[in-house]
Backbone as CSV, one residue per row, in Angstrom:
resi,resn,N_x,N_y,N_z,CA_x,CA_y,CA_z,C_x,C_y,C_z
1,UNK,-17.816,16.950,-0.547,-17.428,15.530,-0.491,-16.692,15.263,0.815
2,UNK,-17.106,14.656,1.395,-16.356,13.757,2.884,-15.841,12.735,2.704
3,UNK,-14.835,12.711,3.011,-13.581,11.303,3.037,-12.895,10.716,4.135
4,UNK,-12.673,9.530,4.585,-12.113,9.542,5.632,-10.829,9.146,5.120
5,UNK,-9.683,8.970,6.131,-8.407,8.109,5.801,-8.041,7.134,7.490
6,UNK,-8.579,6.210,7.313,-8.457,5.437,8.031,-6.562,4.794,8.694
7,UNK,-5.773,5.301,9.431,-4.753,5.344,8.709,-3.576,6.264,8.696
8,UNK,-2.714,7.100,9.207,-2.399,8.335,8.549,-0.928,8.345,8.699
9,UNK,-0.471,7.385,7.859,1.219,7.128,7.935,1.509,7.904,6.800
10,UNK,2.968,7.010,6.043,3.201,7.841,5.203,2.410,7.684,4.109
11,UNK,1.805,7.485,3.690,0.431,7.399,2.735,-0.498,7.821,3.048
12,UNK,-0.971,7.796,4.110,-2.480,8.079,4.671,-2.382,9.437,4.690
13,UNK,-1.079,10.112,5.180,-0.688,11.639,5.685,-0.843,12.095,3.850
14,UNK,-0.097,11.275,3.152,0.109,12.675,1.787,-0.850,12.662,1.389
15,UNK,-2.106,11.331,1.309,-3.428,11.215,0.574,-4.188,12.343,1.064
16,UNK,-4.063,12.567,2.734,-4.971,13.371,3.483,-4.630,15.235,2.875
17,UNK,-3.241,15.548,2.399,-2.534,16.286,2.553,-3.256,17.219,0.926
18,UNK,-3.306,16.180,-0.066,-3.922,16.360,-1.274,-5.384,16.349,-1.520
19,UNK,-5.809,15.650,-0.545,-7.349,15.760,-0.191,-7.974,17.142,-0.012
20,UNK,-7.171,17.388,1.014,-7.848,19.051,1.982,-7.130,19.818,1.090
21,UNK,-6.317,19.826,0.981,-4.766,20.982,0.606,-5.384,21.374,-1.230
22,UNK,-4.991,20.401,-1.533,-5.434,20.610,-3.461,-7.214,20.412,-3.620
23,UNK,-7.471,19.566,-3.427,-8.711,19.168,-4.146,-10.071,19.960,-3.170
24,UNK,-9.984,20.539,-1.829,-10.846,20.693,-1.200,-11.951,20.195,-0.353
25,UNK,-11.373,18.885,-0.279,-12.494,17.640,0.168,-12.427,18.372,1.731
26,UNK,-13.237,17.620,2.629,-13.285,17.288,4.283,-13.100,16.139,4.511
27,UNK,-11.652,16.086,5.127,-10.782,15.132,5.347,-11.029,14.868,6.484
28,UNK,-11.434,13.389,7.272,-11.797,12.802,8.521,-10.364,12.392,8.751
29,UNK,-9.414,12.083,9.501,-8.216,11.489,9.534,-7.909,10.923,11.000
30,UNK,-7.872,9.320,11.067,-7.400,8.876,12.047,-5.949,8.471,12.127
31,UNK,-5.963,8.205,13.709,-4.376,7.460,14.077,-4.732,7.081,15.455
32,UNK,-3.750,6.019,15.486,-3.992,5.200,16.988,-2.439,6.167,18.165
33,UNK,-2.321,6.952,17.221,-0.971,7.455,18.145,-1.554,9.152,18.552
34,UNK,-2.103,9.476,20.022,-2.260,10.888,20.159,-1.362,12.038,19.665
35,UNK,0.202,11.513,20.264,0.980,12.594,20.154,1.029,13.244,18.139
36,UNK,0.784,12.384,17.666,0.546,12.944,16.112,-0.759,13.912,15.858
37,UNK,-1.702,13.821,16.591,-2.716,14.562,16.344,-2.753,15.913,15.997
38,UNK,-1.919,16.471,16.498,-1.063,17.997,16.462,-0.859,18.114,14.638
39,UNK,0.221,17.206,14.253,0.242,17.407,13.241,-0.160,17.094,12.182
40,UNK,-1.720,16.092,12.521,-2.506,15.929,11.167,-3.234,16.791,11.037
41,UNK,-4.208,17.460,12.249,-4.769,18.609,11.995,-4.073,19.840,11.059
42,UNK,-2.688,19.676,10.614,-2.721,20.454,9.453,-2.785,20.181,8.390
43,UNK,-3.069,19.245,8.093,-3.651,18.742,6.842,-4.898,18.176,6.731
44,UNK,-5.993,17.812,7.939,-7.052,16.863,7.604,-7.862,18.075,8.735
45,UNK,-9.666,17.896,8.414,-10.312,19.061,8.987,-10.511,18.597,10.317
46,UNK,-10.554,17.080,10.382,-10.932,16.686,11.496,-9.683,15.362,11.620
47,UNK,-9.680,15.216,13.025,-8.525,14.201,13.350,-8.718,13.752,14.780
48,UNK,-9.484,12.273,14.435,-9.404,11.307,15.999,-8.630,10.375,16.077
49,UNK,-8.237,9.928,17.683,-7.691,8.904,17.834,-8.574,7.610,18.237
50,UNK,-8.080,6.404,17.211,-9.082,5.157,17.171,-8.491,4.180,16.764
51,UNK,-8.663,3.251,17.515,-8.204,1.311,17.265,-9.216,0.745,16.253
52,UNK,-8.441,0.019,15.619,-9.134,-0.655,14.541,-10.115,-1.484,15.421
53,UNK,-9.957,-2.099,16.229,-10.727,-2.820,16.474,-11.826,-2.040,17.693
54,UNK,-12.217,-1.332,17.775,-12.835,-0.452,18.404,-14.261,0.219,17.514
55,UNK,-15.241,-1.247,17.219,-16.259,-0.503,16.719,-17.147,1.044,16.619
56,UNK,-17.367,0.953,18.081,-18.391,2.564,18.307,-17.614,3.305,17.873
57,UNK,-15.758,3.436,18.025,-15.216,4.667,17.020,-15.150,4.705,15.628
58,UNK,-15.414,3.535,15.070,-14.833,3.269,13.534,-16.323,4.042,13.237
59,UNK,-17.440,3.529,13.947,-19.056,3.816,13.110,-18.486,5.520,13.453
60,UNK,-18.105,6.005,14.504,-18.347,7.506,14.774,-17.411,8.226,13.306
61,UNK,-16.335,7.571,13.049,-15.643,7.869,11.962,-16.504,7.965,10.611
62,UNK,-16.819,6.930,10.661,-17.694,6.680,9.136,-18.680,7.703,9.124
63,UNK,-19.004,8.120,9.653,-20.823,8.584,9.867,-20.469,10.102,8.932
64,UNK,-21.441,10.087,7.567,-21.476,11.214,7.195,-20.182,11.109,5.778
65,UNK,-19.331,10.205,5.923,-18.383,10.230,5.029,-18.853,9.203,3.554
66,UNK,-18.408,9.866,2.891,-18.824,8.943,1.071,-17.572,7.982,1.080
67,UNK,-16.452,8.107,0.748,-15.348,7.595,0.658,-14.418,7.283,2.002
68,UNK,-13.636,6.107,2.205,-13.020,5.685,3.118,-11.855,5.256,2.218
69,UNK,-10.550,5.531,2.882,-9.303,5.372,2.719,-9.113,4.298,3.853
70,UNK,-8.530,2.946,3.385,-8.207,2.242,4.610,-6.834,1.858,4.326
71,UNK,-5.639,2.860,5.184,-4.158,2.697,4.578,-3.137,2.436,6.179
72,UNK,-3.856,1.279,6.869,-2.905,1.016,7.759,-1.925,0.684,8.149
73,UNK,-1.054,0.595,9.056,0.074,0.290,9.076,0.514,-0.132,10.418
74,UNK,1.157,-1.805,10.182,1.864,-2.090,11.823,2.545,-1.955,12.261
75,UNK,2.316,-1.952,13.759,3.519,-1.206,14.688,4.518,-2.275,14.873
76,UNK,4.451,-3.754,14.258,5.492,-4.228,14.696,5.667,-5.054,13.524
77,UNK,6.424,-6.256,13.290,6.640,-7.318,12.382,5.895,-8.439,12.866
78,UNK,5.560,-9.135,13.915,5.317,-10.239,14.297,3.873,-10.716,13.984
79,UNK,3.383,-11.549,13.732,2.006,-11.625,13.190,0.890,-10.945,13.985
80,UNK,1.088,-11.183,15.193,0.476,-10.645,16.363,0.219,-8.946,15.982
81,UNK,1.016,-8.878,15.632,0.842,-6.636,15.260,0.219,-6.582,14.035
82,UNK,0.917,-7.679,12.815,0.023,-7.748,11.801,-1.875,-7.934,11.731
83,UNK,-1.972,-9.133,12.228,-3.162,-8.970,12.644,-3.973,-8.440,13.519
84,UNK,-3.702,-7.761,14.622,-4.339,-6.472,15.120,-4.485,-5.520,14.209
85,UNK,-3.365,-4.678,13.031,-3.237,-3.739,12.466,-4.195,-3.898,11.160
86,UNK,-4.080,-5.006,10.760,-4.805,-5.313,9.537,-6.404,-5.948,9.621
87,UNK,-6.167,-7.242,9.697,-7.590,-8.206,10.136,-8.032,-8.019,10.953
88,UNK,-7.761,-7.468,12.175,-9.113,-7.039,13.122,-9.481,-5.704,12.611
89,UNK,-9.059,-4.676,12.047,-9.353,-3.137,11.728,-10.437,-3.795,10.304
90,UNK,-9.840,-4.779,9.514,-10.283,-5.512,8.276,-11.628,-5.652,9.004
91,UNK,-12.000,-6.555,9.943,-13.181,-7.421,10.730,-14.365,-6.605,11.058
92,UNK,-13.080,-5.284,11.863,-14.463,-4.160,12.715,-15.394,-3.744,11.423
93,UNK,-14.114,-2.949,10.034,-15.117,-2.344,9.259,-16.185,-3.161,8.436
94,UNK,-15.703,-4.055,8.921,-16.911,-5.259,7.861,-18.128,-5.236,8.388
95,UNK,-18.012,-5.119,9.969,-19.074,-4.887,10.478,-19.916,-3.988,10.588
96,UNK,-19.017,-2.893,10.537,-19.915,-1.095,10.822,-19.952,-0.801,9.695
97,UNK,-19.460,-1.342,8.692,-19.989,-0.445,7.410,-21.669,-0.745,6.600
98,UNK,-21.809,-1.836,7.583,-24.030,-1.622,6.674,-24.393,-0.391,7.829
99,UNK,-23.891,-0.445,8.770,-24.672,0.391,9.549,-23.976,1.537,9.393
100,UNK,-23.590,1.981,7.731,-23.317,3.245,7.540,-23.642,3.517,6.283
101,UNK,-24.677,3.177,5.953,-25.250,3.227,3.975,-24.519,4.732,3.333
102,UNK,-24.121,5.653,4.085,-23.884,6.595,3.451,-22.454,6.786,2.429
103,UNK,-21.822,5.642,3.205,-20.320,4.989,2.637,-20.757,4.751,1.480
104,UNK,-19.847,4.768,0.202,-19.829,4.272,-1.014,-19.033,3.593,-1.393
105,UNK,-17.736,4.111,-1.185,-16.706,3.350,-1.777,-15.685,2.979,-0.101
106,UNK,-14.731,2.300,-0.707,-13.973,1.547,0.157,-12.314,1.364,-0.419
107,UNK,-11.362,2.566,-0.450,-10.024,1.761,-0.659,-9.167,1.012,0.227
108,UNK,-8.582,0.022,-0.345,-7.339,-0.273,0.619,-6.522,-0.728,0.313
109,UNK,-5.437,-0.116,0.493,-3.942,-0.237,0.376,-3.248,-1.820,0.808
110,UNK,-3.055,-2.783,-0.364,-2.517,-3.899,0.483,-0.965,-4.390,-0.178
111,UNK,-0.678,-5.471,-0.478,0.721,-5.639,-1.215,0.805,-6.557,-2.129
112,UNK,1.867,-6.127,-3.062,1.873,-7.260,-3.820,2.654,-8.415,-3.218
113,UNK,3.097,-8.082,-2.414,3.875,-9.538,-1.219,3.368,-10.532,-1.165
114,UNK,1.649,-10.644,-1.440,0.269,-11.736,-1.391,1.043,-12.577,-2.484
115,UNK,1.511,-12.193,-3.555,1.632,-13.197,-4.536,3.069,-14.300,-4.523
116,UNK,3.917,-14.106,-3.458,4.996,-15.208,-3.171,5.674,-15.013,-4.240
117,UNK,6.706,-16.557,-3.666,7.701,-16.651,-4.850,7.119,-17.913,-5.745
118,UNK,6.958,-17.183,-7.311,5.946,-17.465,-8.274,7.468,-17.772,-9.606
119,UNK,8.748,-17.624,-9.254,9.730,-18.292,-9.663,10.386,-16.961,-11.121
120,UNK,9.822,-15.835,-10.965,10.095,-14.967,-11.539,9.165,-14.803,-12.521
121,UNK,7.815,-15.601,-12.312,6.775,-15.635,-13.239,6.037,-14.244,-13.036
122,UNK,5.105,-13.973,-14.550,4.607,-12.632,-14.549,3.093,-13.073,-14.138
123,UNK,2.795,-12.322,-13.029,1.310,-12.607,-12.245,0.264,-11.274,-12.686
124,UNK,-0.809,-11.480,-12.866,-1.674,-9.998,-12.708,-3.078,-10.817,-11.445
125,UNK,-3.955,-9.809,-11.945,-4.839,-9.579,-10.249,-5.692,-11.421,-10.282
126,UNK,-5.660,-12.073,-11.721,-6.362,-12.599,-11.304,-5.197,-14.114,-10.900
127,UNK,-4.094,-14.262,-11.274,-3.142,-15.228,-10.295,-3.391,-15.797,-8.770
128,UNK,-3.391,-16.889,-8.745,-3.161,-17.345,-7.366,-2.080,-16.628,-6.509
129,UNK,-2.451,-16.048,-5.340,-1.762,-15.619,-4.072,-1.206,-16.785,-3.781
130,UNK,0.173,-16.900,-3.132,1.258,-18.051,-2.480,1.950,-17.381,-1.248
131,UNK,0.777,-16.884,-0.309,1.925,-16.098,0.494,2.618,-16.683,1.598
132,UNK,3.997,-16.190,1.735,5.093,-17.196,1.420,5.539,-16.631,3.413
133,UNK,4.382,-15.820,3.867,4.673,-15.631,5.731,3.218,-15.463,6.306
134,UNK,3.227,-15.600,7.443,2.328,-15.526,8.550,1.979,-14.176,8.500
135,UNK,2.631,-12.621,8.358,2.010,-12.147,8.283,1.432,-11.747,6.724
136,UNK,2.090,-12.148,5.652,1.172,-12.416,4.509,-0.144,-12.668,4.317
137,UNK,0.093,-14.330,5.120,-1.634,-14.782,4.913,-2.566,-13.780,5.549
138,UNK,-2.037,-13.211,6.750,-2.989,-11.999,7.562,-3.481,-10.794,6.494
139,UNK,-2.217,-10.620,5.963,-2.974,-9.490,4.604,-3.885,-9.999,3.562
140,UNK,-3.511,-11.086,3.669,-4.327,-11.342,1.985,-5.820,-11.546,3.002
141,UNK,-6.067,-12.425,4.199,-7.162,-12.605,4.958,-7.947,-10.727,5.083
142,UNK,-7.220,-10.029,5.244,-7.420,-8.778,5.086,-8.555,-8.488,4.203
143,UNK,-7.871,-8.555,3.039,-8.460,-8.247,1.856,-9.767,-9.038,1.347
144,UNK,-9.466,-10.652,1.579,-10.898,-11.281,1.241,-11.902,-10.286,2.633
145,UNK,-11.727,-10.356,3.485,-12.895,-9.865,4.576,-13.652,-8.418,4.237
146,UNK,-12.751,-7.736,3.680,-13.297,-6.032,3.031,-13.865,-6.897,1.390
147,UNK,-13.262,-7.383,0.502,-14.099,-7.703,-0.569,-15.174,-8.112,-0.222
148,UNK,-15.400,-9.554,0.795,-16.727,-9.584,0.932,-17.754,-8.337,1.597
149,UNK,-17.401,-7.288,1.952,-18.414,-6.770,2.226,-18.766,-5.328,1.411
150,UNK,-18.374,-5.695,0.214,-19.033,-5.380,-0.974,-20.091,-5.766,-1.217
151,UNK,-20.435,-4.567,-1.611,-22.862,-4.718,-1.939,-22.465,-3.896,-3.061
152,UNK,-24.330,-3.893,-3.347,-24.464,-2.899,-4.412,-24.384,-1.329,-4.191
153,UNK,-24.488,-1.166,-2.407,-24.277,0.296,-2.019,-22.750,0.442,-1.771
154,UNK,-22.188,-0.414,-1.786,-20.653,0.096,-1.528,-19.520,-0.763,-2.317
155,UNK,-18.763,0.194,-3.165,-17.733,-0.607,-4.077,-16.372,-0.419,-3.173
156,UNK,-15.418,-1.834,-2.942,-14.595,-1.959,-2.416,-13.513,-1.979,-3.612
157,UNK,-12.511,-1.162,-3.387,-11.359,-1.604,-4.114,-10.015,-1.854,-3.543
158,UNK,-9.091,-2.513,-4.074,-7.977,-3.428,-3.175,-6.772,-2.647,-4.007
159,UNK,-5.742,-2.259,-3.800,-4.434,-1.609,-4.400,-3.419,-2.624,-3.744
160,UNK,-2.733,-3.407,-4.370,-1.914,-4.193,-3.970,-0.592,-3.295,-4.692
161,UNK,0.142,-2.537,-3.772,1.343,-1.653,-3.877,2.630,-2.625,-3.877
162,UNK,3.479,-1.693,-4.495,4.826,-2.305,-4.818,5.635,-1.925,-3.377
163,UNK,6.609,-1.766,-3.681,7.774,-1.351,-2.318,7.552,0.058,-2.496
164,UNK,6.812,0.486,-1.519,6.901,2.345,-1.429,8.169,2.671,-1.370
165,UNK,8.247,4.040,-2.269,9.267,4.913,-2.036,9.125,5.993,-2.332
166,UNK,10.056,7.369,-2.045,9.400,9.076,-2.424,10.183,9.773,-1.613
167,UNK,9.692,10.783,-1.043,10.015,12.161,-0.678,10.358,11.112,0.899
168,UNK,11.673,11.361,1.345,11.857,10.785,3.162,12.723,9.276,2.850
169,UNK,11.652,8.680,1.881,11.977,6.889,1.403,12.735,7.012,0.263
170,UNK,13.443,7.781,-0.237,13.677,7.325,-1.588,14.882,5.887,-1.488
171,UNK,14.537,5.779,-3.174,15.245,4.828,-3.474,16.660,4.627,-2.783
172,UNK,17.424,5.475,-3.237,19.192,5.193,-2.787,19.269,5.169,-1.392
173,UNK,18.550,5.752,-0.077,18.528,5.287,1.141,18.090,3.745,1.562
174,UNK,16.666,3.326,0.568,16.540,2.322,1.369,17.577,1.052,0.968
175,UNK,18.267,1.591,-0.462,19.328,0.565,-0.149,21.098,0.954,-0.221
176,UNK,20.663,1.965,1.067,22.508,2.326,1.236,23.166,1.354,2.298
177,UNK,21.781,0.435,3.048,23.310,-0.671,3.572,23.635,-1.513,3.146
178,UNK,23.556,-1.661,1.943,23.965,-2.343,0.953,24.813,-2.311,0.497
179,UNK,25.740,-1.236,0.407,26.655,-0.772,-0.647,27.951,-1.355,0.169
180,UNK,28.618,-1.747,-1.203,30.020,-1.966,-0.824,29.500,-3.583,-0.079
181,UNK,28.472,-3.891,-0.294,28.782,-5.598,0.546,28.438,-6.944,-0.612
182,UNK,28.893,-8.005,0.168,28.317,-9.348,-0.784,26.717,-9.478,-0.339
183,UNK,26.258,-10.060,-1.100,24.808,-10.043,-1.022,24.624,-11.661,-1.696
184,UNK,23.258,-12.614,-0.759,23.533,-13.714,-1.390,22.194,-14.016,-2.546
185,UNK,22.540,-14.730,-3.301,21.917,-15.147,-4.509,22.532,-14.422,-5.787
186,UNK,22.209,-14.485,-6.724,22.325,-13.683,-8.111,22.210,-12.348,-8.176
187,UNK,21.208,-11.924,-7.398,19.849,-10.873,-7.307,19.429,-10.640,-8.887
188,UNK,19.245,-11.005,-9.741,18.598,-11.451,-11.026,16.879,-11.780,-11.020
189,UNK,16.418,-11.308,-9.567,14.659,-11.396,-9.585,13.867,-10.249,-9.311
190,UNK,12.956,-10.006,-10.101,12.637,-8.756,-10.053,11.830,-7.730,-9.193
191,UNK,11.940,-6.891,-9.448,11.409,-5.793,-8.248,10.021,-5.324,-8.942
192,UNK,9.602,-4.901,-7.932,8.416,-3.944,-8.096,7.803,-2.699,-7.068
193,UNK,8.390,-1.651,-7.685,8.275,-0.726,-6.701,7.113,0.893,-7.274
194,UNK,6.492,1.605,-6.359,5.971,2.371,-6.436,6.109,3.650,-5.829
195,UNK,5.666,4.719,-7.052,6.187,6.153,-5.904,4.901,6.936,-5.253
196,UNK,5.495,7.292,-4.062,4.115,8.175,-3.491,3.302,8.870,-4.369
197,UNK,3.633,9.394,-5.316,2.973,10.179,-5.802,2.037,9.887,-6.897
198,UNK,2.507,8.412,-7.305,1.419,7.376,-7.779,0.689,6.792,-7.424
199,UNK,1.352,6.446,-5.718,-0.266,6.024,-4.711,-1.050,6.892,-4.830
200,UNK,-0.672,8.127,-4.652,-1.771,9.493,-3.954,-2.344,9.752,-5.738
201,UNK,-2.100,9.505,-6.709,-2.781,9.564,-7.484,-3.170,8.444,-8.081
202,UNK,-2.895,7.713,-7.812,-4.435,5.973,-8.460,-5.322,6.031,-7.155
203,UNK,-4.869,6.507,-5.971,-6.003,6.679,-4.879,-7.225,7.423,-5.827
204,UNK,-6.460,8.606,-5.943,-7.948,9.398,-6.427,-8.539,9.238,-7.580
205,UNK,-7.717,8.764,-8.640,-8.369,7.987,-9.567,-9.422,7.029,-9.616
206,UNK,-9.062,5.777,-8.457,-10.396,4.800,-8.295,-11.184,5.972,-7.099
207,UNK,-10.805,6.789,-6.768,-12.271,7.441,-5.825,-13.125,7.957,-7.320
208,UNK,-12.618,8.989,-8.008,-12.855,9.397,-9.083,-13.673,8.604,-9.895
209,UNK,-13.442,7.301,-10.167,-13.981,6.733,-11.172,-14.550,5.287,-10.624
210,UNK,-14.607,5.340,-9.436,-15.495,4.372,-8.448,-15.040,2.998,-8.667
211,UNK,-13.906,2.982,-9.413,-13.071,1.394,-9.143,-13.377,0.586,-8.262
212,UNK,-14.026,-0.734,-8.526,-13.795,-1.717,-7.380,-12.896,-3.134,-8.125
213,UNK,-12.892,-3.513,-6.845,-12.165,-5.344,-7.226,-10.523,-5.432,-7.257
214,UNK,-10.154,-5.635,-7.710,-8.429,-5.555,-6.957,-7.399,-5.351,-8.385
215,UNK,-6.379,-4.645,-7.927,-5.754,-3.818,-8.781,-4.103,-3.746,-8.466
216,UNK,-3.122,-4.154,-9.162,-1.824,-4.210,-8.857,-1.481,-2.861,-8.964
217,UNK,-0.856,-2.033,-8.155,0.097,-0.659,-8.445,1.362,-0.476,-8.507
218,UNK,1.916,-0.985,-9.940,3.113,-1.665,-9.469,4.008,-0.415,-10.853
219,UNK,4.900,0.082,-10.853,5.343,0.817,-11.999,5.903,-0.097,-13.281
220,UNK,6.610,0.855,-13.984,6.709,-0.509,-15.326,8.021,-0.858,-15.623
221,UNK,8.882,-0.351,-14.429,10.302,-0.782,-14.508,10.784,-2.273,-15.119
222,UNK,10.391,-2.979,-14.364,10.619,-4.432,-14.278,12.070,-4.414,-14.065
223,UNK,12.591,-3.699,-13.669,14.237,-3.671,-13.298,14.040,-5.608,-12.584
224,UNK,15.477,-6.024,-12.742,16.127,-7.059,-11.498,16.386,-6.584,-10.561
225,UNK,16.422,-6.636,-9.289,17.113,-6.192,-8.426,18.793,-5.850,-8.439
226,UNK,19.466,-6.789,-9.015,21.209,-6.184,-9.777,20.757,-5.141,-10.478
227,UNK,19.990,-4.944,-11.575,19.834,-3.872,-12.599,19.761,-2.954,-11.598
228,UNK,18.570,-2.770,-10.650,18.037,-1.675,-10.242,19.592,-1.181,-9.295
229,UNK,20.222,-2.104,-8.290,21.399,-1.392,-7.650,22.496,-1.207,-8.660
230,UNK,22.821,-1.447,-9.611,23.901,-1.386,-10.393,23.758,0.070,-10.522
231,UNK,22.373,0.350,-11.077,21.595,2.013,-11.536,22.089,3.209,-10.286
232,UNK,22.190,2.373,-9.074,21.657,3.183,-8.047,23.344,3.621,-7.628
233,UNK,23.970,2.717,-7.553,25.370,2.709,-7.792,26.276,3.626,-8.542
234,UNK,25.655,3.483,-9.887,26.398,3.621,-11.163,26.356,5.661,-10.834
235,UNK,24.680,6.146,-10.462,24.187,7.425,-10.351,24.915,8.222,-9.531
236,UNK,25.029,7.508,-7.981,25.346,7.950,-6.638,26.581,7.599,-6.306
237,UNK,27.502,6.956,-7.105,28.990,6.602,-7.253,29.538,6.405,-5.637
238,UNK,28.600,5.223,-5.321,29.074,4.119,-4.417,29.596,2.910,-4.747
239,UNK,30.008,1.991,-4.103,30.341,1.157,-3.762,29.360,-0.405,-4.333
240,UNK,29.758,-0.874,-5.484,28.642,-1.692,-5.775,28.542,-2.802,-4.991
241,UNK,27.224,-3.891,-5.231,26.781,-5.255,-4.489,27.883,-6.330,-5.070
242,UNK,28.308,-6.984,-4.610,28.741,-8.145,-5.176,27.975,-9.193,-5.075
243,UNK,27.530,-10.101,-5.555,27.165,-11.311,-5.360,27.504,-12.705,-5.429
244,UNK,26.994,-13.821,-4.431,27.465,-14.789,-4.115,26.472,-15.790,-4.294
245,UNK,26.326,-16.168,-5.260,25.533,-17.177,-5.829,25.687,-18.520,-4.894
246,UNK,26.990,-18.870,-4.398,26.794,-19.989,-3.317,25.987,-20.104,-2.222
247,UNK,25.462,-18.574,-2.000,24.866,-18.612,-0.627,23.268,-18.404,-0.974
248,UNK,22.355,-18.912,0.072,21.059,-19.119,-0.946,20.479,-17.951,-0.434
249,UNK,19.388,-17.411,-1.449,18.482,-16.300,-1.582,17.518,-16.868,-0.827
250,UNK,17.175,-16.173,0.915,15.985,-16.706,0.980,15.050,-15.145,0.773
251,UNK,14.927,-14.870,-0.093,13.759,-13.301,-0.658,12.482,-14.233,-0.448
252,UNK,11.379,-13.970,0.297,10.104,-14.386,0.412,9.294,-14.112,-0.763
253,UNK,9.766,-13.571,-2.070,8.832,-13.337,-3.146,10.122,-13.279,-4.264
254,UNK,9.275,-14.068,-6.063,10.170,-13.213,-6.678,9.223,-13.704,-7.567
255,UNK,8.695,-12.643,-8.174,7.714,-12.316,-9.001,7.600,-11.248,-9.802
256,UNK,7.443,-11.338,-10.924,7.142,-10.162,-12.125,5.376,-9.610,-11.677
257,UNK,5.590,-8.322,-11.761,3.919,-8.006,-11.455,2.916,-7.216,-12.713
258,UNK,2.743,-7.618,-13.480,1.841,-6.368,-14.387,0.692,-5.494,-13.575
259,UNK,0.784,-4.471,-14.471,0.378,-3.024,-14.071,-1.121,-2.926,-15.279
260,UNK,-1.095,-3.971,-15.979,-1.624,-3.203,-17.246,-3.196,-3.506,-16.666
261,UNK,-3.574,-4.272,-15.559,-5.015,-3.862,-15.373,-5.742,-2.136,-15.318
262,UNK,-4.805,-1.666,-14.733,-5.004,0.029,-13.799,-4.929,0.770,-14.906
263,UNK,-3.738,0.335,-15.823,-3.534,1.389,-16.845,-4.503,1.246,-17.720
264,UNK,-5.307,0.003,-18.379,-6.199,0.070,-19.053,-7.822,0.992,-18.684
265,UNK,-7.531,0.441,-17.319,-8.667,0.998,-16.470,-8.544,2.623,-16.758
266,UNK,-7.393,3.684,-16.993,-7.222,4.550,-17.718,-6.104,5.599,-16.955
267,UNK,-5.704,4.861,-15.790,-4.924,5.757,-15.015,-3.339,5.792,-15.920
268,UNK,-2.612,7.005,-15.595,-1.474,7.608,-16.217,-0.149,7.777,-15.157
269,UNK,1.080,6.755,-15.152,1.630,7.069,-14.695,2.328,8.265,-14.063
270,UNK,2.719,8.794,-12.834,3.524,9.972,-12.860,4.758,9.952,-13.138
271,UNK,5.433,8.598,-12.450,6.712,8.357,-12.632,6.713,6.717,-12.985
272,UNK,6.539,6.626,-13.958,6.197,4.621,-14.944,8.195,4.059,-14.725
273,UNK,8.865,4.718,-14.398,10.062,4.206,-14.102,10.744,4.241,-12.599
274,UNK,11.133,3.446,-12.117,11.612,3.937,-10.661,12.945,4.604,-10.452
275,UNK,12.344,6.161,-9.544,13.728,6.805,-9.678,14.645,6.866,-8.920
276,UNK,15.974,6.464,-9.495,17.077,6.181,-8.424,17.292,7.489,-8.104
């Protein structure tokens, strides 16, 4: 089996890592950064450097591979990086992938960020998107451009991920500058977060079981954001959030996300709670 990972951050690297390492696949693995090349070659059999938007490399990538991992990531915040990183890499493969029938499937990693602030309402895959930034609309534009180029030879599937976290990211770092300060709004809206080790396994699940069409990966916490730092607090015996309800929350999303499409679909949490 040949796979590519279009991709090779912190997702793209552990997917690639479990690919070659556990399961035995031939792992294709790109990155737009040379100096990394060194160290994907220990995990992926093969490893080029390639721009999304750089057709003749994307087809040279594809060629020969069943499965494609498309798990990119931008180098900057500004829409401008967003859409280079996403919608043009989105655009090229739309294009080179008939002129690669050997492709089957298609993942890609996108967010649940697409769905805005929905007022703490509970959304699943088939909800209206409200995305609530510029580079939002670029992701969700993302995603319609790879759905449409779904055929009957190639099933696309969409993973709209929670807030990564894991092994490097965990929880209590990404919110230790937090501690000990006022924070504005209630924080009473809820989170949705996911662990690496649930990406790298619903990845192989929809390769496994040829999933297409779009899919929330969201765990089943439903913590608030207070709940979840109070937890994180209460564990790591810091300094808790205070909050200031006078001052306004501008959070670009606050939305409940269900999970129960994926799980019906038959996948098994590793970690269904998020660990502080």
């Amino acid at each position: 089996m040949n796979v590519a990972i279009i991709g090779c951050g912190y997702v793209g690297s552990s997917v690639s890592r479990y690919w070659s390492q556990t399961l035995g696949l031939t792992v294709t693995a790109t990155t737009t950064t040379p100096q990394r090349v060194e160290n994907l070659e220990k995990i992926a059999n093969r490893v080029m450097v390639v721009n999304g938007n750089d057709p003749e490399a994307l087809k040279s990538v594809l060629h020969g591979q069943n499965t494609v991992l498309l798990s990119v990531g931008s180098k900057g915040r500004d829409p401008q990086a967003y859409q280079q990183a996403y919608q043009k890499t989105a655009q090229t493969l739309a294009t080179v992938l008939p002129q690669v029938p050997e492709v089957k499937q298609l993942i890609y990693t996108g967010s649940f960020g697409l769905y805005g602030d929905q007022n703490g309402a509970t959304v699943d895959e088939s909800s209206p998107v409200k995305p609530s930034s510029k580079n939002h609309e670029i992701l969700y534009k993302a995603e319609q451009i790879l759905l449409e180029s779904a055929s009957e030879n190639l099933k696309v599937c969409i993973l709209r991920l929670g807030g990564i976290y894991g092994p490097g990211r965990e929880i209590v770092k990404i919110f230790s500058r937090m501690f000990g300060t006022t924070q504005p709004g209630n924080g009473r809206y809820p989170t949705a977060w996911i662990h690496l080790d649930d990406i790298v396994g619903a990845i192989e699940f929809v390769r496994q079981n040829q999933l297409e069409g779009i899919y929330n990966l969201v765990d089943n916490s439903n913590l608030t954001r207070r709940e979840l730092i109070d937890l994180i607090c209460e564990k790591h015996d810091v300094p808790n959030v205070t909050w200031d309800v006078s001052q306004p929350n501008n959070r670009p999303y606050n939305v409940r996300v269900s999970n129960q499409k994926i799980k019906e679909a038959g996948y098994q949490f590793i970690h269904s709670q998020t660990l502080v």
